[in-house]
Biotite code that builds the C-alpha atoms (Angstrom):
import biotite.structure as struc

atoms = struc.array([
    struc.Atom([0.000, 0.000, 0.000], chain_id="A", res_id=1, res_name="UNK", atom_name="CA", element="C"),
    struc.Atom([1.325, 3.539, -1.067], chain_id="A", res_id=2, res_name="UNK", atom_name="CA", element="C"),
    struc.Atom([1.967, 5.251, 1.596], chain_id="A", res_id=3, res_name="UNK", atom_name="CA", element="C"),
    struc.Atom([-0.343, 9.116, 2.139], chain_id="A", res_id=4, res_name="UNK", atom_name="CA", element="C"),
    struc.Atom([1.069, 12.645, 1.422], chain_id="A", res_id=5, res_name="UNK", atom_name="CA", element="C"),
    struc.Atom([0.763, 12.868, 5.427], chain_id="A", res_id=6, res_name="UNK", atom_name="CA", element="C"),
    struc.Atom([2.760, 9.742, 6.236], chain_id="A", res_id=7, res_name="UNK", atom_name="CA", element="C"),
    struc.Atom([5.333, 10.279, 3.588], chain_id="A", res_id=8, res_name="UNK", atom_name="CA", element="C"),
    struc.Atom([6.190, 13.998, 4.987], chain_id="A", res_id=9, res_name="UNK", atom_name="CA", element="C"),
    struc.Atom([5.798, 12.276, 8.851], chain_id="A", res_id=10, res_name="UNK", atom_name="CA", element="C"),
    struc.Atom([8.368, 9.415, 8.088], chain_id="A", res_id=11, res_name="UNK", atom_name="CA", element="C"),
    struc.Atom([8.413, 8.772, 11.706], chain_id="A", res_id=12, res_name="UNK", atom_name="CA", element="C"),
    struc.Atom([7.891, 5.487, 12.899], chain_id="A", res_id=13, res_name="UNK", atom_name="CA", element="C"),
    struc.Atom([7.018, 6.107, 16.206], chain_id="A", res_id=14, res_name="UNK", atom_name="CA", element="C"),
    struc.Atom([6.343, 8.555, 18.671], chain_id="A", res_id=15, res_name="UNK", atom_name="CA", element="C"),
    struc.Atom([6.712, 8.557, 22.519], chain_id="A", res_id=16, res_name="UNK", atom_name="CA", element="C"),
    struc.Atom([4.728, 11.474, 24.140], chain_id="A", res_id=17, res_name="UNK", atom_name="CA", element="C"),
    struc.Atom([5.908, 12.917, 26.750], chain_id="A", res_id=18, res_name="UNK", atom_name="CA", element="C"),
    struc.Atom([4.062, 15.998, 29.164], chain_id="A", res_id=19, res_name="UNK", atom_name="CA", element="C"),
    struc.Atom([4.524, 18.034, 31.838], chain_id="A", res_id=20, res_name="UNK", atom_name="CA", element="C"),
    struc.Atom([1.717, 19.858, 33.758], chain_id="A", res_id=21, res_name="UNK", atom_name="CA", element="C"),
    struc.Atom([2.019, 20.622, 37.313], chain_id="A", res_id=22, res_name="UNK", atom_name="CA", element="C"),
    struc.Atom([-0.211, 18.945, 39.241], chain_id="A", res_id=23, res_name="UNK", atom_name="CA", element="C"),
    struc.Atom([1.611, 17.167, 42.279], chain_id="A", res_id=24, res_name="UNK", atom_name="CA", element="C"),
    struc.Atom([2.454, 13.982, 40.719], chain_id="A", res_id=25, res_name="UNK", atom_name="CA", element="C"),
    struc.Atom([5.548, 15.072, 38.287], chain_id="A", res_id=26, res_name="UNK", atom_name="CA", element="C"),
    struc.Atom([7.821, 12.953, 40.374], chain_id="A", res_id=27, res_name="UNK", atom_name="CA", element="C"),
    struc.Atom([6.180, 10.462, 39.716], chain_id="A", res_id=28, res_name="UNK", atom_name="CA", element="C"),
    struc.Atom([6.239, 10.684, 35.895], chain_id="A", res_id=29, res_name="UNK", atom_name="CA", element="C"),
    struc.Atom([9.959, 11.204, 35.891], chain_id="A", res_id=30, res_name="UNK", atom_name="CA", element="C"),
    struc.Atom([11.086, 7.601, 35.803], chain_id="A", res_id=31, res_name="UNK", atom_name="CA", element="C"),
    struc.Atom([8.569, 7.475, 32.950], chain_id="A", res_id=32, res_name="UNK", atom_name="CA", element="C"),
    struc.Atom([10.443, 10.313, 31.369], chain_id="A", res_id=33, res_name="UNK", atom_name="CA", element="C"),
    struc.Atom([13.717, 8.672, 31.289], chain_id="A", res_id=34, res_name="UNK", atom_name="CA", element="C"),
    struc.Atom([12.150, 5.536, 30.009], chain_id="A", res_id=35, res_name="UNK", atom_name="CA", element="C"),
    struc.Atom([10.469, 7.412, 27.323], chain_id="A", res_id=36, res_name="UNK", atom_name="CA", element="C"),
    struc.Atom([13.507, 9.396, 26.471], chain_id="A", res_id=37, res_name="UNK", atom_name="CA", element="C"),
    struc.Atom([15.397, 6.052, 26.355], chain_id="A", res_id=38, res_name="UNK", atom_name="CA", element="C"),
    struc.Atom([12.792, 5.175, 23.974], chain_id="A", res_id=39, res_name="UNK", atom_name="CA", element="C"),
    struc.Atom([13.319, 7.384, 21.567], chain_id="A", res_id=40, res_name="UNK", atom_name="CA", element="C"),
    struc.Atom([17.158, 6.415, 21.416], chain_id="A", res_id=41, res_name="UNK", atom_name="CA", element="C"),
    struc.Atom([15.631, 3.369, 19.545], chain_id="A", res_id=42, res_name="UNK", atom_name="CA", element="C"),
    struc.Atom([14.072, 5.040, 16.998], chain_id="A", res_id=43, res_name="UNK", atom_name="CA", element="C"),
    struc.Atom([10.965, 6.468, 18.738], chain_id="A", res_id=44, res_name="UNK", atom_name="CA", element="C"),
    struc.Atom([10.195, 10.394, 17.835], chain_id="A", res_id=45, res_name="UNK", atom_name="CA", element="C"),
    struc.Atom([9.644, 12.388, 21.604], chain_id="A", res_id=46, res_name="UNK", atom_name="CA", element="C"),
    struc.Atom([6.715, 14.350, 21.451], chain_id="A", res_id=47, res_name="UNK", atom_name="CA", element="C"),
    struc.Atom([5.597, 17.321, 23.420], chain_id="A", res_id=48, res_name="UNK", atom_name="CA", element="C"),
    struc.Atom([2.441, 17.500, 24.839], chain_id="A", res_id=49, res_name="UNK", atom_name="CA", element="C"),
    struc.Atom([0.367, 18.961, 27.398], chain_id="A", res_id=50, res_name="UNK", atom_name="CA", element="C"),
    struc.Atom([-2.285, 15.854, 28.083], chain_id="A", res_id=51, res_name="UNK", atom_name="CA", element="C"),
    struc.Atom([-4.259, 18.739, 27.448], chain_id="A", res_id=52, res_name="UNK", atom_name="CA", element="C"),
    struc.Atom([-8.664, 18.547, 28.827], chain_id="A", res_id=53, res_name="UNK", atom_name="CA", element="C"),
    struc.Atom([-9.720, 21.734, 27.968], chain_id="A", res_id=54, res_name="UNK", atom_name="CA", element="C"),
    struc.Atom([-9.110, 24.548, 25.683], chain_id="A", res_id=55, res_name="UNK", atom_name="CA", element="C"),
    struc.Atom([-8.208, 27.344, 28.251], chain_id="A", res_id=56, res_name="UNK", atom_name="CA", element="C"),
    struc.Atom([-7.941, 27.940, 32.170], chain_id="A", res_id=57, res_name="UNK", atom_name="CA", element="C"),
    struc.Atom([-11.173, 28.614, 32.775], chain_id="A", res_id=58, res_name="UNK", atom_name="CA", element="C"),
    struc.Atom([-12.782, 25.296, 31.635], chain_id="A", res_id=59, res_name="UNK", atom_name="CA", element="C"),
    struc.Atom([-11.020, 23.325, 34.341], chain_id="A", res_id=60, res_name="UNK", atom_name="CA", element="C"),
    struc.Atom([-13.867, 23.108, 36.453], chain_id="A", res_id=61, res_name="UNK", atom_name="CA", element="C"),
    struc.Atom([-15.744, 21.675, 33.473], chain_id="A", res_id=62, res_name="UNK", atom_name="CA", element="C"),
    struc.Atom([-13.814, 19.154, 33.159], chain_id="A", res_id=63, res_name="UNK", atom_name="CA", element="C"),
    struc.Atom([-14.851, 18.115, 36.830], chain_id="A", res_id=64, res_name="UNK", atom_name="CA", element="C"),
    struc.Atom([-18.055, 18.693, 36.133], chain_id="A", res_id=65, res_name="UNK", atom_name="CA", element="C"),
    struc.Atom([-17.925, 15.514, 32.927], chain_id="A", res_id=66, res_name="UNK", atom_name="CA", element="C"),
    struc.Atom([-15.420, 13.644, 34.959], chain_id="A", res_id=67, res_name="UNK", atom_name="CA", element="C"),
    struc.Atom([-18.153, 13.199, 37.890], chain_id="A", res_id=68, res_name="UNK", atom_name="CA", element="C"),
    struc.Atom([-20.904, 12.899, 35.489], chain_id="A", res_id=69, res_name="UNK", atom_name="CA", element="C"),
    struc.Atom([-18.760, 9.879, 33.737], chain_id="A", res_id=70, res_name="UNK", atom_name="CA", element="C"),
    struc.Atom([-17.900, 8.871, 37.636], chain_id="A", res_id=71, res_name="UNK", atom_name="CA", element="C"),
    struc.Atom([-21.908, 9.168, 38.784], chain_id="A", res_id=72, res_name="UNK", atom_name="CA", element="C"),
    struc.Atom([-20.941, 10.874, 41.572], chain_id="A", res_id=73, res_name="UNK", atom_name="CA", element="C"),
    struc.Atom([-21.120, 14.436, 42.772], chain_id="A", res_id=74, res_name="UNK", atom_name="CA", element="C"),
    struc.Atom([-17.753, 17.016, 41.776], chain_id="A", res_id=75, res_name="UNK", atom_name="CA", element="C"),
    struc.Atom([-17.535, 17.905, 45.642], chain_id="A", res_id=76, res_name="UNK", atom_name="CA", element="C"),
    struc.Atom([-17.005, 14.122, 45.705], chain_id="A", res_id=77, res_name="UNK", atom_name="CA", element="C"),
    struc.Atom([-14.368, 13.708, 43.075], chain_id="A", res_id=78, res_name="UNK", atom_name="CA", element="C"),
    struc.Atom([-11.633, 13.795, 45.554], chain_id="A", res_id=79, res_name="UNK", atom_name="CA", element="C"),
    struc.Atom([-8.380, 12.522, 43.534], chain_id="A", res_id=80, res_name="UNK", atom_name="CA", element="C"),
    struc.Atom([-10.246, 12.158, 40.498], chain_id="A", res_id=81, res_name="UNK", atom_name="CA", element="C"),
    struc.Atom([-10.885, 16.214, 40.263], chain_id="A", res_id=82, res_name="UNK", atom_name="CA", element="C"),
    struc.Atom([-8.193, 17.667, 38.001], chain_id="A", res_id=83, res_name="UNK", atom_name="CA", element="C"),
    struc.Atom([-5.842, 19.572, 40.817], chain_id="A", res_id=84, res_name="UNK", atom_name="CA", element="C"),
    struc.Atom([-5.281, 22.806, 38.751], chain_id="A", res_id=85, res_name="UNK", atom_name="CA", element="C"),
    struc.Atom([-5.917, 24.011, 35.767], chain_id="A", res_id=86, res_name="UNK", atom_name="CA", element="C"),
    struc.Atom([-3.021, 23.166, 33.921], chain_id="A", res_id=87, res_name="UNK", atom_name="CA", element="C"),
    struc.Atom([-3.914, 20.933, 31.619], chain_id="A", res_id=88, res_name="UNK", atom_name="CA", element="C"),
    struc.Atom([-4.872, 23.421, 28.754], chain_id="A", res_id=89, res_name="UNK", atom_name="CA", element="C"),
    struc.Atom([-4.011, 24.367, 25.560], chain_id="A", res_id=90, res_name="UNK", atom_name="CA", element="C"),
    struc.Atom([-0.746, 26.318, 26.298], chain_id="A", res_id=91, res_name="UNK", atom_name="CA", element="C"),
    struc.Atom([1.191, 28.862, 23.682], chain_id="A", res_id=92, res_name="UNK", atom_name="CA", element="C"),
    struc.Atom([4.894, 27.673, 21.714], chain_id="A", res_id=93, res_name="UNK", atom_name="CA", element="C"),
    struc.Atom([6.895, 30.065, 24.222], chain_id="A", res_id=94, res_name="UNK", atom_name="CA", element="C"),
    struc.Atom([5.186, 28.165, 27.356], chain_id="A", res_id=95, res_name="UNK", atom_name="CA", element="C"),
    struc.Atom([5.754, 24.730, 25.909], chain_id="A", res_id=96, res_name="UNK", atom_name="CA", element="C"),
    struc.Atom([9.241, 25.579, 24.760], chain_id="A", res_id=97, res_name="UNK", atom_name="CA", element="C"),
    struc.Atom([9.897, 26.628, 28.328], chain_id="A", res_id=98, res_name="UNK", atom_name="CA", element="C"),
    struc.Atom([8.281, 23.481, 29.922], chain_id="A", res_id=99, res_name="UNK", atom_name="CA", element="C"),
    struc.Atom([10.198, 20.889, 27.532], chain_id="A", res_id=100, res_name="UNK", atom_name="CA", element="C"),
    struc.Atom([13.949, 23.172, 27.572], chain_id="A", res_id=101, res_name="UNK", atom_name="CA", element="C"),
    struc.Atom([15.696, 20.252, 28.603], chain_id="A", res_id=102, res_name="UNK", atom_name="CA", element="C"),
    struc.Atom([14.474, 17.697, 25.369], chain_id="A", res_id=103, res_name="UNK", atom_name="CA", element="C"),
    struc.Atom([14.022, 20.293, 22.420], chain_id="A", res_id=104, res_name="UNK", atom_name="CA", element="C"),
    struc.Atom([14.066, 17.388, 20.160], chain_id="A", res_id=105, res_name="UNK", atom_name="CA", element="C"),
    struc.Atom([10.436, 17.085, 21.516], chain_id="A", res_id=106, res_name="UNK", atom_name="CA", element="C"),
    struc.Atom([9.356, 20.725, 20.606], chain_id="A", res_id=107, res_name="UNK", atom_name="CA", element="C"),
    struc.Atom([11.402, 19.799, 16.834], chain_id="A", res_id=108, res_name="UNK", atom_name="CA", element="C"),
    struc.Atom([9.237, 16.702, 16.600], chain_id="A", res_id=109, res_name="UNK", atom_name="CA", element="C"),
    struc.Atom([5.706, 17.842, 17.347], chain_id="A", res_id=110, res_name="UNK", atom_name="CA", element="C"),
    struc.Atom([6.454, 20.956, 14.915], chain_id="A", res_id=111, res_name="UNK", atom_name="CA", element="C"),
    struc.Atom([7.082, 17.908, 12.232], chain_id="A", res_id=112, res_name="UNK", atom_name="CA", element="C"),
    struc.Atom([3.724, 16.053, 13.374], chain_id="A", res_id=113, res_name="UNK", atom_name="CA", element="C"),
    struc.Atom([2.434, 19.829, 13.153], chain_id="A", res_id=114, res_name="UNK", atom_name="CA", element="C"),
    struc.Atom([3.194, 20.397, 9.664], chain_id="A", res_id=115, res_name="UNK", atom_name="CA", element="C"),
    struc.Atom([2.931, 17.452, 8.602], chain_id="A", res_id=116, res_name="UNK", atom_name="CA", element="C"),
    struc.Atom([-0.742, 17.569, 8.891], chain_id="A", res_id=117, res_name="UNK", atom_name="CA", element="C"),
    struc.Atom([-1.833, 20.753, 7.822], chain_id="A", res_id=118, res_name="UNK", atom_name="CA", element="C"),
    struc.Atom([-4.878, 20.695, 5.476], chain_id="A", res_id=119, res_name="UNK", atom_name="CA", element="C"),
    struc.Atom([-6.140, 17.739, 7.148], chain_id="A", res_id=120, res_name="UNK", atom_name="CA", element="C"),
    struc.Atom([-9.902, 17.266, 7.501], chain_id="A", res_id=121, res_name="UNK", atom_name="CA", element="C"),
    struc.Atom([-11.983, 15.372, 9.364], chain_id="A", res_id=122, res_name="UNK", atom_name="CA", element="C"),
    struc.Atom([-13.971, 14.643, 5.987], chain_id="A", res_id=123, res_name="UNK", atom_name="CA", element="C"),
    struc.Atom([-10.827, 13.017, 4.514], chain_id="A", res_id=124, res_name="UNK", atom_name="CA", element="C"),
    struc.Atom([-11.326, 9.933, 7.051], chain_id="A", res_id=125, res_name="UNK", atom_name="CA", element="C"),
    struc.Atom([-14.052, 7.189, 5.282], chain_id="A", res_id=126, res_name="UNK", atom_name="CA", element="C"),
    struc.Atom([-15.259, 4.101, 7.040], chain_id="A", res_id=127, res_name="UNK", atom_name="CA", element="C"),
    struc.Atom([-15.033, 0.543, 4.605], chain_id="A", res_id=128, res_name="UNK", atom_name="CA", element="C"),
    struc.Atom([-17.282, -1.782, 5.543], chain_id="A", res_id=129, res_name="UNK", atom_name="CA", element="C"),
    struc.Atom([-17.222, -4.964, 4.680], chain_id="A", res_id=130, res_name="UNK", atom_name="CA", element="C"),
    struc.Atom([-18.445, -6.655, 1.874], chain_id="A", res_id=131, res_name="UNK", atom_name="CA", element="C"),
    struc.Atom([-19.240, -10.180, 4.056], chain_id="A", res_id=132, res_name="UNK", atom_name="CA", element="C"),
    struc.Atom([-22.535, -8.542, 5.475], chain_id="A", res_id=133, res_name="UNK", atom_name="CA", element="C"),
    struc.Atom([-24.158, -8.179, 2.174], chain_id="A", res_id=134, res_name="UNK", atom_name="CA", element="C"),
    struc.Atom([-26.057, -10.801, -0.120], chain_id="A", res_id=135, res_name="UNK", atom_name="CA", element="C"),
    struc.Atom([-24.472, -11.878, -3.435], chain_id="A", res_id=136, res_name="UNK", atom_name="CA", element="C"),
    struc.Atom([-25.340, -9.938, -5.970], chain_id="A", res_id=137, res_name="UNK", atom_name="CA", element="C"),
    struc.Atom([-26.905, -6.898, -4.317], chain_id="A", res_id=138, res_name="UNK", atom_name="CA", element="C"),
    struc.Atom([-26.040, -3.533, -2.792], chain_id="A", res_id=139, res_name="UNK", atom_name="CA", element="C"),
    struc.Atom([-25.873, -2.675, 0.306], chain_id="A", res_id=140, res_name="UNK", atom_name="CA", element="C"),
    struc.Atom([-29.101, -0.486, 0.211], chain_id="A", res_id=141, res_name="UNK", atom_name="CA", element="C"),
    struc.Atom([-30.912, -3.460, -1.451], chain_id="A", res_id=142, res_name="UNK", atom_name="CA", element="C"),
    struc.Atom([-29.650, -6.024, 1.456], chain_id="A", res_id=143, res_name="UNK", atom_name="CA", element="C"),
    struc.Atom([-30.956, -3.758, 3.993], chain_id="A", res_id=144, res_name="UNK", atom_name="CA", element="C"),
    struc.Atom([-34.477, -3.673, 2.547], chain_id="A", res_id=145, res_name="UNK", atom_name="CA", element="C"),
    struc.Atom([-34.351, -7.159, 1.829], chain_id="A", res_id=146, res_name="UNK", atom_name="CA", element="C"),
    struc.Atom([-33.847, -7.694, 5.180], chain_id="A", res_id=147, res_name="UNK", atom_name="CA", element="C"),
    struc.Atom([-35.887, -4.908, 6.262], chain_id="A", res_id=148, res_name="UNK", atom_name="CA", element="C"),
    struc.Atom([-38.949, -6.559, 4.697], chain_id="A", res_id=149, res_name="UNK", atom_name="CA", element="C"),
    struc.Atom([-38.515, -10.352, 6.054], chain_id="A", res_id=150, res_name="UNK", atom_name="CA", element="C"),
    struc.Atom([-38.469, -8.766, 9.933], chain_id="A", res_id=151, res_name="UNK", atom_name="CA", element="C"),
    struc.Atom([-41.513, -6.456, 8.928], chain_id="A", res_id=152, res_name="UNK", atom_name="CA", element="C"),
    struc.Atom([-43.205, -9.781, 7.974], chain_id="A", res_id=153, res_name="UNK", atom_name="CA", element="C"),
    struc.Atom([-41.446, -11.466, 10.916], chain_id="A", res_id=154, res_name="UNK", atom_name="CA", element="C"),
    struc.Atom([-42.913, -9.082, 13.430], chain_id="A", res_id=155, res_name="UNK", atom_name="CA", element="C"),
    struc.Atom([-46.212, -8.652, 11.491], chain_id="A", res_id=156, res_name="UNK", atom_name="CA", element="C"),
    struc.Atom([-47.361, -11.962, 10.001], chain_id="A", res_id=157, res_name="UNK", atom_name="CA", element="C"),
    struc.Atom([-50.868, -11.460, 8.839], chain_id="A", res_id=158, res_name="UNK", atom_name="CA", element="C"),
    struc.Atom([-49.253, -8.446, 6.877], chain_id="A", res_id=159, res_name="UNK", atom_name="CA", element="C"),
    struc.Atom([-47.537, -5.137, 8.138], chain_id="A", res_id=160, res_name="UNK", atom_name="CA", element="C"),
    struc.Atom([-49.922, -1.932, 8.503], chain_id="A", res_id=161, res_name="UNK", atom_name="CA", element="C"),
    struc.Atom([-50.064, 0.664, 6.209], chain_id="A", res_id=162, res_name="UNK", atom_name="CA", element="C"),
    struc.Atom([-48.927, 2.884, 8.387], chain_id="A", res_id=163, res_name="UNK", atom_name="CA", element="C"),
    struc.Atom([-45.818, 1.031, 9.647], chain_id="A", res_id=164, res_name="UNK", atom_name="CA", element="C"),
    struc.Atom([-45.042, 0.327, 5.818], chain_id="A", res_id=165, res_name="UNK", atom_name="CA", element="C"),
    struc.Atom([-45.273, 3.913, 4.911], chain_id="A", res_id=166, res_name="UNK", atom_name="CA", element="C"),
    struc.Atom([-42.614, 4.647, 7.577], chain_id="A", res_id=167, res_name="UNK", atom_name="CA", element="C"),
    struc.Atom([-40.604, 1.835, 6.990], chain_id="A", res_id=168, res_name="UNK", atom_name="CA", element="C"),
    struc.Atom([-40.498, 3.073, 3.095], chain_id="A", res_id=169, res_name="UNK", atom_name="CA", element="C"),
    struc.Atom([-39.681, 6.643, 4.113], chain_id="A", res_id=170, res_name="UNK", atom_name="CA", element="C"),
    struc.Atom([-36.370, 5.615, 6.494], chain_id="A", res_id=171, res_name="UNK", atom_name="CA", element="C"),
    struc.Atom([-35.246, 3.444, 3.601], chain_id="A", res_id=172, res_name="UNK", atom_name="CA", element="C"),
    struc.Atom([-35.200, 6.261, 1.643], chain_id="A", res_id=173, res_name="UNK", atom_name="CA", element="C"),
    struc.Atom([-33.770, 8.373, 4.106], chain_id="A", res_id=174, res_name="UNK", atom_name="CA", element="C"),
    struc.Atom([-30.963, 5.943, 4.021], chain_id="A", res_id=175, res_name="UNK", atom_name="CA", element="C"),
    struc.Atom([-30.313, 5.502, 0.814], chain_id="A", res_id=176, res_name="UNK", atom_name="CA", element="C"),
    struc.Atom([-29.677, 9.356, 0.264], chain_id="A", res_id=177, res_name="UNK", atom_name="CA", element="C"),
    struc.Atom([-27.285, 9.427, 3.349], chain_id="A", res_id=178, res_name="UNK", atom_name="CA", element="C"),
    struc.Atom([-25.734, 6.508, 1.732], chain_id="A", res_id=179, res_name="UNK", atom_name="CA", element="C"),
    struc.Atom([-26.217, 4.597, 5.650], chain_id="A", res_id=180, res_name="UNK", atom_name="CA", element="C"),
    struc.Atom([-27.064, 1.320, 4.623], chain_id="A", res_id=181, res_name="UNK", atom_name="CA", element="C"),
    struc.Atom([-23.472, -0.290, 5.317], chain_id="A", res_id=182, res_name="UNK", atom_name="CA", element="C"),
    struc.Atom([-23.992, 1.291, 8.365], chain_id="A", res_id=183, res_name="UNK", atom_name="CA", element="C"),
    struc.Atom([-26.879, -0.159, 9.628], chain_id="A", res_id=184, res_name="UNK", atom_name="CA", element="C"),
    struc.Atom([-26.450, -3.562, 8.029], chain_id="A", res_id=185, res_name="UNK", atom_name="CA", element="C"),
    struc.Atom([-22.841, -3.396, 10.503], chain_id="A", res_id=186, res_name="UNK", atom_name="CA", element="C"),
    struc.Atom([-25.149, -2.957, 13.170], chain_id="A", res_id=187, res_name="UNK", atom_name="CA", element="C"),
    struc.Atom([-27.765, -5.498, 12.112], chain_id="A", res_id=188, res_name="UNK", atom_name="CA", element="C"),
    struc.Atom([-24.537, -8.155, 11.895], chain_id="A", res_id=189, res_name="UNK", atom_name="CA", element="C"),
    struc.Atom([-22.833, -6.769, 15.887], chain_id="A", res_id=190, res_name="UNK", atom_name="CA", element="C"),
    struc.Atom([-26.151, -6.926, 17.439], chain_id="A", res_id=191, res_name="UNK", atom_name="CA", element="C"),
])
């Protein structure tokens, strides 16, 4: 396989991430820190991030607020689960520069991730799915009413309702022009 515009400007096998934020525990990722950096000896790119939650300062307590909705439990209950500053945001080149002086390879690296991906979209990124969860022969779109139709008359033996037909018609055609069919045959095959 050829390899993308993106990868062949990357050319970096692998990366090793590596952040600092101040938030009590940075002695403890220090060991990690050499190991990373030891890492990268072997052909690993160093990365600098931030493990970054929210976008500025002031979000920080928003953060708590998802982390105890995620946690069902109130944020005055968090304890050591509530972020302990509000470090962890987006930060500015001088401020990350600062933070990673001592491995500027890191700083080099991420600018080479950086430009490496400029003009990417989230549109470029398409899903395949597989051909296995369609009948020979037909389309995706035709599978799905196919099998569409034999639950209708599953579920509704003595024939299916007018009603229920007209609605069933009018989401098949909603998914044929959104093209979801693949989609919801996946689903049909998982659940």
């Amino acid at each position: 396989m050829a390899a993308t515009a993106t990868e062949s400007r990357l050319a970096l096998p692998l990366f090793c991430a590596a952040a600092f934020y101040l938030d009590g525990h940075d002695h403890e990722r220090l060991p990690f820190l050499a190991v990373t950096v030891a890492q990268a000896g072997r052909g690993a790119a160093l990365l600098a991030w931030n493990d970054v939650r929210y976008h500025n300062r002031q979000r920080q307590p928003v953060a708590d607020l998802v982390t105890a909705i995620r946690l069902t439990v109130t944020v005055d209950s968090l304890g050591p689960n509530a972020e302990p500053n509000d470090e962890r945001c987006l930060k500015p080149p001088a401020a990350m520069a600062r933070l990673f002086a001592r491995h500027p390879e890191a700083i080099t690296n991420t600018v080479r991730v950086l430009e490496a991906t400029q003009g990417f979209s989230l549109s470029q990124l398409r899903h395949e799915y597989p051909d296995e969860i369609l009948e020979p022969g037909r389309t995706p779109q035709q599978t799905l009413t196919s099998r569409v139709a034999e639950a209708a008359d599953e579920r509704w033996p003595n024939g299916v309702p007018a009603n229920i037909q007209q609605r069933l018609n009018h989401e098949l055609r909603l998914i044929q022009q959104l093209d979801y069919a693949p989609y919801f045959l996946t689903v049909h095959e998982v659940v």
